[in-house]
N, C-alpha and C positions, 0 to 999 in steps of 0.2 A: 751533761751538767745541767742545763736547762731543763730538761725531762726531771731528772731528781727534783728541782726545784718546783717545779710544780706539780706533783708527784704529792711534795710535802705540805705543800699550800693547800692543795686540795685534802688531805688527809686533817689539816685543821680546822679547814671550813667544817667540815663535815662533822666534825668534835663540837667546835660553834654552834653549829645549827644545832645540834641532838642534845645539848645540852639546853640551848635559849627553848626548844619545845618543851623537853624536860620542865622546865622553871616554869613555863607558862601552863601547862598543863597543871601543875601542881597549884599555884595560885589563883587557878581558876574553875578547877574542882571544890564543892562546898564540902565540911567537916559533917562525916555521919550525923554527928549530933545536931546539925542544924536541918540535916534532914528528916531524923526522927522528931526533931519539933516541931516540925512544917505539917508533918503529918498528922501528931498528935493535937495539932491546934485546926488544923484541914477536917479532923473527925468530928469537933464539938461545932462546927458549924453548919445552920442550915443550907438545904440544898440552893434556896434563892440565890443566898450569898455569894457561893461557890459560884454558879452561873454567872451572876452579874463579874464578880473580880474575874473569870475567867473573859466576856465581851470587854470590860474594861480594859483588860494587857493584851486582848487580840487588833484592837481597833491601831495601836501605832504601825501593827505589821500593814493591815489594811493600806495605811495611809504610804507607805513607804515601796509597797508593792507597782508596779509599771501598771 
């Protein structure tokens, strides 16, 4: 009886979990089309630019790095 019981608890964890990744994955994946914007506005920029915003979003990794 106990066995069944936890048998089923774990059978719903496991629904739990695969779903909450489910939702988070989806919510945290960007929409194509913000990807092809990114890109198409990443084209019409010089290459300075591009460099500098790229040391600019690397520099918090830097900082948070051991």
């Amino acid at each position: 009886m106990i066995a069944t019981h936890l048998t089923r608890l774990r059978h719903l964890a496991r629904r739990f979990l695969a779903a909450a990744r489910s939702r988070v994955t989806r919510w945290t994946r960007p929409t194509p089309l913000a990807v092809a914007a990114g890109a198409a506005t990443d084209a019409t920029r010089s290459r300075s630019a591009l460099l500098l915003e790229n040391a600019l979003l690397r520099h918090p990794l830097v900082v948070l790095s051991p």
